[in-house]
Structures are given as C-alpha cells and as structure tokens.
N, C-alpha and C positions, 0 to 999 in steps of 0.2 A: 504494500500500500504506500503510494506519495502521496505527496501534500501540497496544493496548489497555492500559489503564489498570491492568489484573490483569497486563499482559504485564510494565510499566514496574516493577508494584513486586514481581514476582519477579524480575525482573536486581536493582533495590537491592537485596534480600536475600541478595546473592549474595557471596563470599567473594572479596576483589577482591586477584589474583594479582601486584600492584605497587603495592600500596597503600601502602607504604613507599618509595614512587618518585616517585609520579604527582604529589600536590603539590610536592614539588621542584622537579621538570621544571617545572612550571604555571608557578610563579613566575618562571622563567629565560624560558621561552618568549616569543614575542613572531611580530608578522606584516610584512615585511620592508620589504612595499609601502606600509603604512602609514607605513616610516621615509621612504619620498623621493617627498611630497607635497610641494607648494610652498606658498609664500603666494600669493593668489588676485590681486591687482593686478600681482604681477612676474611671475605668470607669462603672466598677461592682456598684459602689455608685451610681453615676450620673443616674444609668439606675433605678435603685431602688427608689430614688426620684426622678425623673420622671414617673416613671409608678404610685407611689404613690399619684402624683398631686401635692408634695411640690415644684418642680420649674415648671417653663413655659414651657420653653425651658433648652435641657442639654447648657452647655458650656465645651466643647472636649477638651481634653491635649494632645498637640503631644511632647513629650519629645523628640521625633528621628529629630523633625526639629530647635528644640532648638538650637542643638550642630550640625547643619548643614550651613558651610558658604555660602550662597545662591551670598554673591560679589566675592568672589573667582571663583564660579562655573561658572559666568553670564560673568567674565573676562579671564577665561578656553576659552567658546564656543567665545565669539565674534574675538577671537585672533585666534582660530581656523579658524572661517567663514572669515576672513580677509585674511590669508592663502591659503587657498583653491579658492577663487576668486580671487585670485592676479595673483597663479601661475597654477593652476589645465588647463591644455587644453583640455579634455574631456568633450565637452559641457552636456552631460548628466548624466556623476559623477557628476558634479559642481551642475548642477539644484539639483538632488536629495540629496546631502548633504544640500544648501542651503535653502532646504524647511525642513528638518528632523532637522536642528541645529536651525532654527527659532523656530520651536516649542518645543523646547527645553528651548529654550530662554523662551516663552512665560510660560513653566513650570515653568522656575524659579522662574519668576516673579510673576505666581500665589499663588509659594508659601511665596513670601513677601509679596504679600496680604493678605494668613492666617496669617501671624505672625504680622502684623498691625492691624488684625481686619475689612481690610477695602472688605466689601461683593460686592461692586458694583466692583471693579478692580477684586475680585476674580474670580466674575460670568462670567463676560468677556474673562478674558483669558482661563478659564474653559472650556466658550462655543467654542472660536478658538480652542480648541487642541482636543475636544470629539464632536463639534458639539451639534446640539438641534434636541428634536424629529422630524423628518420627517410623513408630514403630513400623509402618505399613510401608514407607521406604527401607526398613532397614532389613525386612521381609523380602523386598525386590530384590537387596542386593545379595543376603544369604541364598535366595535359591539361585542366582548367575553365577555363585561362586560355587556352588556346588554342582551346576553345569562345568564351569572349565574342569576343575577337579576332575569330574568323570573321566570328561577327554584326552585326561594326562596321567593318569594311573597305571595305564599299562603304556604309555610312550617310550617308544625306542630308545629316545635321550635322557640320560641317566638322569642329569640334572633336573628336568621337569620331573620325572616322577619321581624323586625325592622332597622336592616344593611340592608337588601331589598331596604326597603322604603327610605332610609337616601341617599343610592346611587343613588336611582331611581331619589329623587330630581337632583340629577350631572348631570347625565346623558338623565334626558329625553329630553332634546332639543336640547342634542349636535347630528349633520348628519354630518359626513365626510368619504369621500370615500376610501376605504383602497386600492385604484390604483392597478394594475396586479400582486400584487406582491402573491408568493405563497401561496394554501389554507391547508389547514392541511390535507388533503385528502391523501396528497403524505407520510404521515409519516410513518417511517416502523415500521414492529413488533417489531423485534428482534431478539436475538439469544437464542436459547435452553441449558443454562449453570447451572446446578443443582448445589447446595451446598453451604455453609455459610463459611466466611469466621473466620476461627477457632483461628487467632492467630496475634499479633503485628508482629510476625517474619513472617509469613507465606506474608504478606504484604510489608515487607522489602524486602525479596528476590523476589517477584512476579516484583515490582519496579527496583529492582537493574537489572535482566533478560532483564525486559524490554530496560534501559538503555544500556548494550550490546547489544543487540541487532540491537540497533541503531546506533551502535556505538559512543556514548556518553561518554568515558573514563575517560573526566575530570568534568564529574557529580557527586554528593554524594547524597545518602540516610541518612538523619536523623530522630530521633525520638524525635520530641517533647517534652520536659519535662518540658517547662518555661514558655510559651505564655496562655498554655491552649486550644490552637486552637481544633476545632473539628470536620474542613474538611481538606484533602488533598491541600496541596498547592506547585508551583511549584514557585521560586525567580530568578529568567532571570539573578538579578544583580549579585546573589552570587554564579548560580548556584550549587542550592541546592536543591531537592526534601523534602518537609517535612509532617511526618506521624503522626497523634496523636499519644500524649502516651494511652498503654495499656487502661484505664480506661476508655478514650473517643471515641479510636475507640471500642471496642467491645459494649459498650454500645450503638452504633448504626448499631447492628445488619446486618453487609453489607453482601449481598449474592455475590457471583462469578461471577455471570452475572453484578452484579453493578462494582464489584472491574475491570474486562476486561474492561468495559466502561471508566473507569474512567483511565485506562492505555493509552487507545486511546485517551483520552481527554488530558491527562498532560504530558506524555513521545510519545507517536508515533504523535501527534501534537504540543504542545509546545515546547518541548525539540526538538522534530526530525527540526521542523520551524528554530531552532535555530542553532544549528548542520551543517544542512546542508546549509541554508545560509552563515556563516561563512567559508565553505569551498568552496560556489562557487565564481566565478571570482570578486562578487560584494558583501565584505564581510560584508558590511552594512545589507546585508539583515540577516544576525542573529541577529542583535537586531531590524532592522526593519522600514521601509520607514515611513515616516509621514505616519498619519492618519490611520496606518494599525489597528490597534487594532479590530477596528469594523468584520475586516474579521476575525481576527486572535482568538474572541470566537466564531465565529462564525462557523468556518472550525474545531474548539475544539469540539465544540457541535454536530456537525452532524457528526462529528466520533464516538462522544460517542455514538448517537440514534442509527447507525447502529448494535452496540450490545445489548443496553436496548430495545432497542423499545420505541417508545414516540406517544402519543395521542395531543400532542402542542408542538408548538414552543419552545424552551428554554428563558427565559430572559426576559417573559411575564411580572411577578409581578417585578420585578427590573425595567423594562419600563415604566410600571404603575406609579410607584412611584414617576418618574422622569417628569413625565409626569403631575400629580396630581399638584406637587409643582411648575411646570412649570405656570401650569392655565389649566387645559387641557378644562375647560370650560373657560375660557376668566380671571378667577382670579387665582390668584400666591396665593400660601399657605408658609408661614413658617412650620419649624418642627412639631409645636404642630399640627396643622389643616391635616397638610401631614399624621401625626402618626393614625389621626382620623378615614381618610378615608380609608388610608391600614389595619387598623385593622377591618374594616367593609369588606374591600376583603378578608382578611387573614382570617374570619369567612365563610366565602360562599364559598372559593375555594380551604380548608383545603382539602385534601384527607381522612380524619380523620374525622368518621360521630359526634364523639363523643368531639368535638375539643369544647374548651371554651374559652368565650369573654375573659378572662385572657392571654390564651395561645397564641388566635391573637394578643393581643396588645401587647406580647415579640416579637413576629416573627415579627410584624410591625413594633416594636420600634429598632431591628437588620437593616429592609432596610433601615429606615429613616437616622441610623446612617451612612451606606454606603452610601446615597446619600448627604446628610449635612456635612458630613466627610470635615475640611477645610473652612467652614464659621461660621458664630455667631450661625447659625442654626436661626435665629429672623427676617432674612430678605426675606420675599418671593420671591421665584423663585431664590435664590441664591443658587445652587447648584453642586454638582460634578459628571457632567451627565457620567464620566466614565462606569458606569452599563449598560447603553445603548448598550454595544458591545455586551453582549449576546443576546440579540434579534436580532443583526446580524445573526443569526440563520436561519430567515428566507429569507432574504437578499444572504446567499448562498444556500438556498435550490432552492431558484427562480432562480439562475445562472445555477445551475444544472439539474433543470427539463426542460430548454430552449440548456443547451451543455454538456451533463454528461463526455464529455470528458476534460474538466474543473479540473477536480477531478482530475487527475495525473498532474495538475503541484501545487496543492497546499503545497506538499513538496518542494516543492524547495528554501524557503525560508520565512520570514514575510512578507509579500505585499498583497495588495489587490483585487484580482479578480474584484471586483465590480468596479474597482478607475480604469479610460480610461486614465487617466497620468500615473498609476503606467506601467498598461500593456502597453502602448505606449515606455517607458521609457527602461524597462527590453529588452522588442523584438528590440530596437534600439539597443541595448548591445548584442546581441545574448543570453539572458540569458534564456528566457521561452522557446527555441528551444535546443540554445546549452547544458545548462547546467540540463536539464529535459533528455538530451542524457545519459547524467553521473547516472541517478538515476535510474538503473534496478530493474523495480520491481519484485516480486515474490509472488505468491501465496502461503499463509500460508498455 
C-alpha cells in the first residue's frame, strides 16, 4: 500500500489533537538499543575470548550510555507526565500519553540498572516495557524445534546429530500448546524479481526513491563507514537510513528480490509508520503508543514476505533465544548455557548444508549478544526480550488471515493491531476511520 501525495497533505492540514505534547515528548524520547552499542574492537575482543573459552561470560561496554544523563531525562518525562495530567482535557490523549511516558520512565530506569550492574531491577523493567514469551508462541516454537531435531537424529554428520541429541535432552518433555494462532501454511511465495544487486550506489538511490516516495523529505540516506555494520538499518531517533559500506554490502551478495523486500521492511513500513503518524491528528503515533513495537516488526516482516517469499515465521531463532534463557524448560540459563544451546540450533537450522560447529557458535554468540545486551550476561533469565517483536510476525499474520482488511490501516501510524486499548483508543479519536480516509492508496 502507498500513500498519495493529496492523501499526505490532507493529514498536515489537519488539527493535531497533542500538539501541545508531541514536541515535548520528541525531545525527551530517545531509542534504548541505540544506548548499549559497544565500541567495535572491545567488542571484537570480548567475542574472540569468549568463543575461545578464556572468559565465562563476555562483560558488554556501552560507551553511548556512559555520557547519557538518565536524571535529566527521568526529570524531562515526569515534569512532562505532571503536565499533561494536570491540564490535558482529552481523556484519551491523556490515557495514551500517560501509558507511552510511563514506559518511558520504566526505560530509563532500566537503563540505570545496566549502569549499576544490578540484573534483577534490569530484568524487570525489561520485562514491563517488551513483555515475556507468551505461552502459545513459545508452543510454536517447541514443536519446530522438535521438527529439526527429528530431521537430524539419525544424520550422517556426526556433529548435527550430536546437537540432535543435546536438544533432544531440552526438549523431550516439554508439551505446550501453540493456541490458534497462525500455521505457516498461509506463507506466500513471493515475487519474481531477477538480478543482483551491482553497487553501494545502486542501493542508495533505490532507498532515497523509496523515501520520496513516501514522502519522507526530512529523511537521509547514509553510508556506513565507522560502525562496520553489515545489515540495513533504519534510526527512528535520528532519522536516518543506514547502508553498509561498499565492502560489506556486496560481500553479501543481495539479489533485487531481497533489496525490494527489505525496502518494504524499512522505508514503506518503518519510515512510512512514522511519517504518516506524525502527520495525522495524533502525532504521537510517529514515534508510537506503548507497547507497539511487537506489531511494529511484525507488520515490517510480512511486508517484506510479500516480496521474498518465506517458508517460516520471521523472528523464530531470536524467540528461541529469549526463550532458552528465559527456562523454556522450567531452568533460566545465563549467556554461557544460552550460547550452548543456540549454537546446537544454529547447526540444525543453518540453511547452509555445509555450515560448521564454529560458524554456529558466531551466529549464536551475535543472538546471545542481542538478547544479554544491558545485563552482566551471568544472571539467568536476565535478559533484553526486545527481539521478541519479530516473531510478532506471526501474531499479524493470525490478524490477517481472521480480517485481511486489517492491512490498510496498518499505515496509519505505530500502534498495534493486536493491542484492544490501542484500537479502542485510536477509533474513540476518529483516527483508524478518519485518518485511514486521508491515506489513498494506489496500486503500484
């Protein structure tokens, strides 16, 4: 679905119901994952002895939350939220601010638990702002795991059926039901898009197109030259799209059919979520209601299937993970124990026939680091279940194959389809009628 240019600037013309809010908020806000990045040679270390067996567990450096005043920001929001409920008359601005600036609040605070060290206040507030797995996901993913397993019990290669066996012990006694929620059955092909993608430029411009198109004007395309990153990523706070440099995109060989995928995933969903929230009456909804995130990879991902085609769920092995170190048989793992068992999945579920126990336990020691990311990593089940929202994946696919007309109001902003406050909230606003008026779509 795009979004017509007569559609964009009737939302601006519109009378915006927290305009007296919405820059406030702006300027307090901030994106949480961006505080506990590290420096790129210590963490380069860290990972080298660790895979090596010289420490237990790593210990993470976030340098970005170092020089981040978390009392300022915690005195930002409360003075805000005091505000907005003193004088706000809109009973449902007010609700929706004061649930979005609580967890806010509860961010901060989590992230003075990473800079204390203290895992038990981190895991907590971790878990109020991302939630824990939900049993009926955590049912999908026990019985897939129990597919691969089969497939590799009696396999020729010594090493898979050893990680066979190792998992088989996890898994053989756990039974729970993965409730109604969607089966992979519904996944589609994809689309027929021939050609390789030939150039860092050819990538830049494909992106920056995309961003007009959307009309997205105070967006930028950059290219990478300092992080080393070597996926696509999209920064909400800075808005800013960012591209590997040269060396690392083409070394991962992306075909045209992935590159349009991934346009739908981070410009005609992220960026468009944001864009046009901001323009419509409720400008909160471009950066986005509590709790949205879940829907928000979720509606990224099954934009992307539409063009790749997918054979599973998105968000699988990130859910796993979080899932593992949760207990998902009834015991909590630290990092080391977590690293263990995802590099026994990372061996069985490689796409790669030819993949080695080495290669899993990089790939494994990357999710571990995303999901540990902000605690000691030493404490089980202390974790940063933010990954969880890609498995939202399936979660909107089940929304969809019960109202497929669902799907046009998912531009309309950050919010969550699934969430019966968000929708309740928005439609009390005229927003999922009125403002779903303003977004003519058009057939590419």
């Amino acid at each position: 679905m795009t979004v017509s240019m007569e559609g964009f600037k009737k939302q601006e013309s519109q009378e915006k119901l927290d305009s007296r809010w919405y820059k406030r908020f702006e300027e307090v806000n901030f994106e949480d994952y961006e505080k506990l990045t590290g420096r790129k040679e210590v963490r380069e270390k860290t990972k080298s002895d660790f895979l090596s067996g010289e420490i237990e567990n790593p210990s993470l450096d976030y340098p970005e939350l170092e020089s981040f005043d978390l009392n300022d920001r915690e005195s930002a929001l409360l003075s805000l939220k005091a505000d907005i409920l003193e004088v706000e008359q809109n009973e449902a601005v007010k609700k929706i601010y004061r649930t979005k600036i609580n967890e806010s609040l509860a961010t901060v605070r989590m992230l003075r638990a990473t800079k204390n060290g203290d895992d038990r206040k981190f895991s907590r507030y971790a878990d109020f702002i991302y939630g824990k797995p939900e049993a009926g996901d955590v049912g999908y993913i026990v019985g897939h795991v129990k597919q691969l397993i089969a497939q590799n019990l009696e396999s020729e290669n010594v090493e898979k059926r050893q990680a066979a066996n190792r998992l088989q012990e996890i898994f053989n006694d756990i039974t729970i039901d993965p409730g109604e929620g969607a089966d992979k059955s519904i996944l589609p092909d994809g689309q027929d898009i021939p050609g390789k993608l030939e150039s860092v430029d050819e990538a830049v411009q494909a992106f920056e197109e995309a961003l007009r198109e959307i009309g997205a004007d105070n967006w930028r395309v950059v290219i990478d030259t300092e992080t080393g990153i070597s996926n696509f990523s999209v920064s909400q706070e800075h808005k800013v799209v960012r591209i590997p440099a040269e060396e690392k995109l083409m070394g991962r060989n992306i075909s045209k059919k992935k590159l349009r995928g991934l346009l739908e995933h981070e410009i005609k969903t992220h960026v468009a979520r944001r864009s046009n929230g901001e323009r419509s009456k409720l400008q909160l909804l471009g950066l986005g209601l509590d709790r949205y995130l879940k829907a928000e990879e979720g509606v990224a991902t099954y934009a992307e299937q539409q063009v790749t085609g997918a054979s599973e769920f998105a968000g699988v092995p990130r859910f796993l993970s979080i899932a593992f170190a949760k207990g998902i048989d009834g015991n909590p793992l630290d990092f080391r124990k977590t690293h263990a068992a995802m590099s026994d999945y990372r061996l069985l579920s490689s796409p790669k026939k030819d993949v080695t126990p080495e290669q899993a336990a990089t790939t494994a020691y990357n999710d571990c680091v995303r999901i540990f990311r902000g605690s000691t990593c030493g404490t089980p089940g202390a974790v940063y279940p933010k990954d969880m929202s890609y498995f939202g994946n399936r979660a909107i696919w089940t929304l969809v194959s019960e109202d497929s007309d669902v799907v046009e109001t998912f531009t309309v902003g950050k919010y969550d389809p699934n969430n019966n406050e968000h929708v309740a909230l928005l439609t009390q606003l005229g927003i999922l009628d009125g403002d779903l008026d303003g977004l003519e779509s058009e057939n590419n």
